[in-house]
N, CA, C and O atoms as CSV, one atom per row, in Angstrom:
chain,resi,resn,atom,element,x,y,z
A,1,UNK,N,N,36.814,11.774,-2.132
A,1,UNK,CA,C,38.102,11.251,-2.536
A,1,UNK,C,C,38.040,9.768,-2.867
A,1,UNK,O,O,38.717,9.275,-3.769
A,2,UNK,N,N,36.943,8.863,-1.869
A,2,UNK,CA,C,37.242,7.656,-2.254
A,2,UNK,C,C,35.808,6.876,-2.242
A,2,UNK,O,O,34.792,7.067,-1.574
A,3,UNK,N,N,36.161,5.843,-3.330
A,3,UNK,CA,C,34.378,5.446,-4.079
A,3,UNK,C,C,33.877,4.553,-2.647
A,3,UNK,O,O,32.676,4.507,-2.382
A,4,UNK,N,N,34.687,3.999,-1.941
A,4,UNK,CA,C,33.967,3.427,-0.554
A,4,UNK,C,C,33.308,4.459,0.615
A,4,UNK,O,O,33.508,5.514,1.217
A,5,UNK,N,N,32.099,3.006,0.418
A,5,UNK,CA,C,31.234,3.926,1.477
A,5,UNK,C,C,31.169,4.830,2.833
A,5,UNK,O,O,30.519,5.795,3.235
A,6,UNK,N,N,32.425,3.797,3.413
A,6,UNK,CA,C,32.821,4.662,4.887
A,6,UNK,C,C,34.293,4.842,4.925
A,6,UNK,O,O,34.914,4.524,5.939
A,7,UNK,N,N,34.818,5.274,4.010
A,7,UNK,CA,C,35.764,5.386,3.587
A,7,UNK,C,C,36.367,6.847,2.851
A,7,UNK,O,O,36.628,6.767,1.651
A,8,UNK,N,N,36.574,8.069,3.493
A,8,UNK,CA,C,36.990,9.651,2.653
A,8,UNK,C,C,37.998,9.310,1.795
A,8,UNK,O,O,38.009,9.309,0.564
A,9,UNK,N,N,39.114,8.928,2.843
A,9,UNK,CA,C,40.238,8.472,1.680
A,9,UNK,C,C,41.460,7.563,2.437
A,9,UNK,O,O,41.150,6.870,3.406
A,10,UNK,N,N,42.790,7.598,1.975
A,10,UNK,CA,C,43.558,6.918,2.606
A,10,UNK,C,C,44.948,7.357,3.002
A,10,UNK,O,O,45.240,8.459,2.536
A,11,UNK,N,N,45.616,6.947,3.530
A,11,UNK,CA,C,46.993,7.101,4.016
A,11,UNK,C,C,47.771,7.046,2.974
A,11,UNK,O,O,47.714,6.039,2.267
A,12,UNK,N,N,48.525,7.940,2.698
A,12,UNK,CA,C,49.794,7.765,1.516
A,12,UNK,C,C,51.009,7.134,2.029
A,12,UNK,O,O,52.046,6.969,1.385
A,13,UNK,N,N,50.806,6.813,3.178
A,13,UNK,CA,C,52.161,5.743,3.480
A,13,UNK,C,C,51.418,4.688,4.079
A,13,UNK,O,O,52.197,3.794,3.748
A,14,UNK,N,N,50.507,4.080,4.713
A,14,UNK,CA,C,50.306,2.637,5.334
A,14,UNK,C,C,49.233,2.462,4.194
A,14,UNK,O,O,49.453,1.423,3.570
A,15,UNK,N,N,48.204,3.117,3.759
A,15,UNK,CA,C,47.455,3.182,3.071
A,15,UNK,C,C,46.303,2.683,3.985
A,15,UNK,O,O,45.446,1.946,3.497
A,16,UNK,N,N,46.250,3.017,5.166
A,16,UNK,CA,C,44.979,2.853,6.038
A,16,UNK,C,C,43.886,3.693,6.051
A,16,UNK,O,O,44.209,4.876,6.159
A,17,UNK,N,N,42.777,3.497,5.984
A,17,UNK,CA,C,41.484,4.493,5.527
A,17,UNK,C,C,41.244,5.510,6.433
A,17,UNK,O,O,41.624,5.377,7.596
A,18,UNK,N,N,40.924,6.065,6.228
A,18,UNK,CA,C,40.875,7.756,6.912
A,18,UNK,C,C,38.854,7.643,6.972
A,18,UNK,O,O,38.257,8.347,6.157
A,19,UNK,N,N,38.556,7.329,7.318
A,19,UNK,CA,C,37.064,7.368,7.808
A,19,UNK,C,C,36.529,9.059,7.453
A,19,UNK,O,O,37.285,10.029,7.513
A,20,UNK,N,N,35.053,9.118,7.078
A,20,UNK,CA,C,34.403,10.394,7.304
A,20,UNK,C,C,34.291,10.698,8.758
A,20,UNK,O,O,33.987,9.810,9.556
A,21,UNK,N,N,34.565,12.129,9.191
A,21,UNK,CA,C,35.068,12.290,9.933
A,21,UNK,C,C,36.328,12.123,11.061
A,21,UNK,O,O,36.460,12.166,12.284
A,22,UNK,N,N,36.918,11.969,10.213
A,22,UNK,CA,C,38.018,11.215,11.074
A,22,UNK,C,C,39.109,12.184,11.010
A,22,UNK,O,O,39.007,13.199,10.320
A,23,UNK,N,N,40.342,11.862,11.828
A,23,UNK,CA,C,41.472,13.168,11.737
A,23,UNK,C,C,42.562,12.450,10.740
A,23,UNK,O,O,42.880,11.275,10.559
A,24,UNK,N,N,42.850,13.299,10.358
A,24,UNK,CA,C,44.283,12.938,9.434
A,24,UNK,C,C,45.052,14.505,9.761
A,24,UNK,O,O,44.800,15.592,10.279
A,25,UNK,N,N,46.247,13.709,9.007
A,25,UNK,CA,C,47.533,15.296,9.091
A,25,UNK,C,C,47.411,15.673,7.288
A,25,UNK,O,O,46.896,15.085,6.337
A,26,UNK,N,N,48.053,16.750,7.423
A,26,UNK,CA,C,48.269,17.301,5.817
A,26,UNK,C,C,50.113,17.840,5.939
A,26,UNK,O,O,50.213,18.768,6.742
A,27,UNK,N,N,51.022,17.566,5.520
A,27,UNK,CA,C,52.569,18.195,5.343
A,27,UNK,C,C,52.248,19.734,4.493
A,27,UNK,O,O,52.036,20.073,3.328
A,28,UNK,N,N,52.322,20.193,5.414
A,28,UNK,CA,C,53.077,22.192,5.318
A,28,UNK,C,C,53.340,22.305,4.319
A,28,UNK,O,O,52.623,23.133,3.757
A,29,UNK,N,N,54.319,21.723,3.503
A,29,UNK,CA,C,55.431,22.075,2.406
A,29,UNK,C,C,54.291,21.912,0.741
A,29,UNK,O,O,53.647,20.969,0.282
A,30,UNK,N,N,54.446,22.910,0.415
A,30,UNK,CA,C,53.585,23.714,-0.946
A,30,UNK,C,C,53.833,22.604,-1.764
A,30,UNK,O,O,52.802,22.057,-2.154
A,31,UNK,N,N,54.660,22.211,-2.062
A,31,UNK,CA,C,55.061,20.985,-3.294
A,31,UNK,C,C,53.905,19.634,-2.660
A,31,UNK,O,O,53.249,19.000,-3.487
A,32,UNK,N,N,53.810,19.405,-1.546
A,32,UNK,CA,C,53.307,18.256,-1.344
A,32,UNK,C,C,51.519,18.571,-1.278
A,32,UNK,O,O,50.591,17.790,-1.069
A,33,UNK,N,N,51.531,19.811,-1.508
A,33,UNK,CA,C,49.765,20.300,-1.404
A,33,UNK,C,C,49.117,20.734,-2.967
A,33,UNK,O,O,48.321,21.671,-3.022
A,34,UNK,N,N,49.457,20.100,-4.035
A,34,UNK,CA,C,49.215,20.651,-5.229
A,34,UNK,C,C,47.743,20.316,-4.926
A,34,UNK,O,O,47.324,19.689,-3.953
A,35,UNK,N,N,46.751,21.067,-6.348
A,35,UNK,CA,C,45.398,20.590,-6.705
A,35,UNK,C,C,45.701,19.068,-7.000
A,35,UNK,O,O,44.877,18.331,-6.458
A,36,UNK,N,N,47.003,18.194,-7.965
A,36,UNK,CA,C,46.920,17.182,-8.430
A,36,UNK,C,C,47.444,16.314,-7.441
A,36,UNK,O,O,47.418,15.110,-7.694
A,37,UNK,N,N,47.990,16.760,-6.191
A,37,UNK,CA,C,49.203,15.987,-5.317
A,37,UNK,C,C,48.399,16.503,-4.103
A,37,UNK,O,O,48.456,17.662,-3.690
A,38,UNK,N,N,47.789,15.705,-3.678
A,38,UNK,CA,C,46.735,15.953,-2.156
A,38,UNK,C,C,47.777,14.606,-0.951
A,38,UNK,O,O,47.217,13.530,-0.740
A,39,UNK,N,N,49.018,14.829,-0.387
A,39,UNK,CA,C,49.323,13.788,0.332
A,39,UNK,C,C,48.950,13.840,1.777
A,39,UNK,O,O,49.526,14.614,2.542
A,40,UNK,N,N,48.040,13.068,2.155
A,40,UNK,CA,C,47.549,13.141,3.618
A,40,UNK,C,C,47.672,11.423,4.326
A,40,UNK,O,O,47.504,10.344,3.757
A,41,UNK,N,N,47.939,11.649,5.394
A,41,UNK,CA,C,48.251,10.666,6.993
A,41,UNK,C,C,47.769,10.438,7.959
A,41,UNK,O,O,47.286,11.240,8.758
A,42,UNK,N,N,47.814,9.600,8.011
A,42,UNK,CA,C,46.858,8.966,9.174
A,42,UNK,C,C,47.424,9.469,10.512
A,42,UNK,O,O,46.724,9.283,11.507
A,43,UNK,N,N,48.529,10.041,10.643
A,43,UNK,CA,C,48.607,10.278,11.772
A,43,UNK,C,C,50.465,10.947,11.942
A,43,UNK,O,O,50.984,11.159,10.846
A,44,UNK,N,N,51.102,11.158,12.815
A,44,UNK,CA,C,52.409,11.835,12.670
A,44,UNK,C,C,53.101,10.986,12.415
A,44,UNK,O,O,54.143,11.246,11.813
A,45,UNK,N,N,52.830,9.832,12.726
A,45,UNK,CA,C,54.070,8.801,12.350
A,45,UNK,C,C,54.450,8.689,11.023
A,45,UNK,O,O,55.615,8.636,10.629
A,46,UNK,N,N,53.112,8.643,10.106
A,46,UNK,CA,C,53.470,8.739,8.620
A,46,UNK,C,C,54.097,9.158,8.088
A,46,UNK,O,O,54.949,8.820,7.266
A,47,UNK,N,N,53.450,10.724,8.854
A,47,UNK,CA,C,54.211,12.154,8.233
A,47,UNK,C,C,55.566,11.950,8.478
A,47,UNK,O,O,56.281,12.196,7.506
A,48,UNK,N,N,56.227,11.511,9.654
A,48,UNK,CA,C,57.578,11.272,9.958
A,48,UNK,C,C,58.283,10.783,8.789
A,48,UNK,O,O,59.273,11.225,8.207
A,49,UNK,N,N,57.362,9.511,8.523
A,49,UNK,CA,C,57.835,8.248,7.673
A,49,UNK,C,C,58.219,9.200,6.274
A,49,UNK,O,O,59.255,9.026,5.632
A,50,UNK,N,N,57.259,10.155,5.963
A,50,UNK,CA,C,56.905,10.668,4.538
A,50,UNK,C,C,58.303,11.790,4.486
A,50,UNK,O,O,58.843,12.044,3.410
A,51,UNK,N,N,58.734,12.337,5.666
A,51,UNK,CA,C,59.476,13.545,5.687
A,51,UNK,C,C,60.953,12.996,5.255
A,51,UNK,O,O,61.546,13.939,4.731
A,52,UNK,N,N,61.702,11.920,5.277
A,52,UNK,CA,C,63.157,11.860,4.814
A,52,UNK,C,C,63.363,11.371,3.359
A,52,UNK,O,O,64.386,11.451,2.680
A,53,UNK,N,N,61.589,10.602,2.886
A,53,UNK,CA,C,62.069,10.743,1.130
A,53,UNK,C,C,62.031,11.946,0.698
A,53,UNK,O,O,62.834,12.248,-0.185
A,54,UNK,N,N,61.320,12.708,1.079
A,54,UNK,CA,C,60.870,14.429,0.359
A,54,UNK,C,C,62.350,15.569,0.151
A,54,UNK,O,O,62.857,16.326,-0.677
A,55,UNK,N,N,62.603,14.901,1.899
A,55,UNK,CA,C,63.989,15.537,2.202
A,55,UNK,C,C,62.988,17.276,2.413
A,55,UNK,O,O,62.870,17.779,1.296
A,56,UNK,N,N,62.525,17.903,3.196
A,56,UNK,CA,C,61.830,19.387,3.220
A,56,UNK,C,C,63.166,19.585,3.970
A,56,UNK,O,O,63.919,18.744,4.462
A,57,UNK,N,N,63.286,21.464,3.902
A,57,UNK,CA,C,63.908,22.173,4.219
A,57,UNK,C,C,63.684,22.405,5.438
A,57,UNK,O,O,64.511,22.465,6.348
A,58,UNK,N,N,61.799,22.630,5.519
A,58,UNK,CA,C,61.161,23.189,6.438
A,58,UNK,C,C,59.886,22.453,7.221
A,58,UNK,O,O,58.786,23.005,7.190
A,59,UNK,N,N,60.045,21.352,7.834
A,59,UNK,CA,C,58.991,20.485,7.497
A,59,UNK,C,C,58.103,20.969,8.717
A,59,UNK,O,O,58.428,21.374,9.833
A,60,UNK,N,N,56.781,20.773,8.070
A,60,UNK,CA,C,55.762,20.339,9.459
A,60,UNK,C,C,54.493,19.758,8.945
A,60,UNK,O,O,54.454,19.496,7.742
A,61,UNK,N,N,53.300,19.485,9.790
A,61,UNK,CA,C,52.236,19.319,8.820
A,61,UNK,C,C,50.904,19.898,10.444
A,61,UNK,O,O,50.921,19.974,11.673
A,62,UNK,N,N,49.969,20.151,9.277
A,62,UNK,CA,C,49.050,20.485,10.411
A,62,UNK,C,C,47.587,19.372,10.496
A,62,UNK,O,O,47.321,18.602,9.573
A,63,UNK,N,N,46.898,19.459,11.547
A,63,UNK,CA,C,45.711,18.700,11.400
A,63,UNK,C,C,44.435,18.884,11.066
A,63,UNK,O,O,44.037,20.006,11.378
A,64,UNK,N,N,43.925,18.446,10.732
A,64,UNK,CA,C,42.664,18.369,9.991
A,64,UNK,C,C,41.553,17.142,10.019
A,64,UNK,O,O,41.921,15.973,10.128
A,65,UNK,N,N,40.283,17.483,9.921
A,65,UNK,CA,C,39.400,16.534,10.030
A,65,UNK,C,C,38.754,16.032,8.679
A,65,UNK,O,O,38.626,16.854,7.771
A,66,UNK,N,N,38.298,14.595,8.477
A,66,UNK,CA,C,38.262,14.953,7.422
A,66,UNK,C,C,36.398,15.368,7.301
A,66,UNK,O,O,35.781,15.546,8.352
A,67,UNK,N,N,35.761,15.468,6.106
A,67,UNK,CA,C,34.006,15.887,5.810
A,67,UNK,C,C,33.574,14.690,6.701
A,67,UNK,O,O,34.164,13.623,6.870
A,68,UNK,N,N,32.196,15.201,7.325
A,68,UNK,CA,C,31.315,14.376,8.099
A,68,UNK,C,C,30.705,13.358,7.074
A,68,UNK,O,O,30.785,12.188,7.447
A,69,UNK,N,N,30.121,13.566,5.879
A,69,UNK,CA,C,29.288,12.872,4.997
A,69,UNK,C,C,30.005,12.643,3.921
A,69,UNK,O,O,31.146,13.074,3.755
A,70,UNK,N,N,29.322,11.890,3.060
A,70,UNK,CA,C,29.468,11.633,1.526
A,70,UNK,C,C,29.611,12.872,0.700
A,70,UNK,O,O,29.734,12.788,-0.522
């Protein structure tokens, strides 16, 4: 996801780096999981942060790690 070296990818709301291997959240809701729309968080607070612009019906998000390597 991201051209830095120790770096997978980042937070869509603080924009803090998500390390290889590291945990992030992913939001439940199908609209926010496209192939082109990947929104992932550093942690629940984000997701919190992320859940009253979206406005979901049904919200949750689950966790995930992210790849060990490059």
């Amino acid at each position: 996801m991201s051209a830095d070296a120790g770096q997978w990818g980042k937070c869509n709301i603080c924009k803090k780096p998500i390390p290889f291997g590291g945990a992030y959240v992913k939001c439940t809701v199908s609209t926010c999981n496209r192939k082109r729309l990947q929104l992932i968080f550093c942690g629940h607070e984000c997701w919190d942060a992320h859940n009253p612009d979206f406005n979901h019906r049904d919200p949750g998000y689950t966790e995930h790690v992210a790849p060990a390597a490059p």
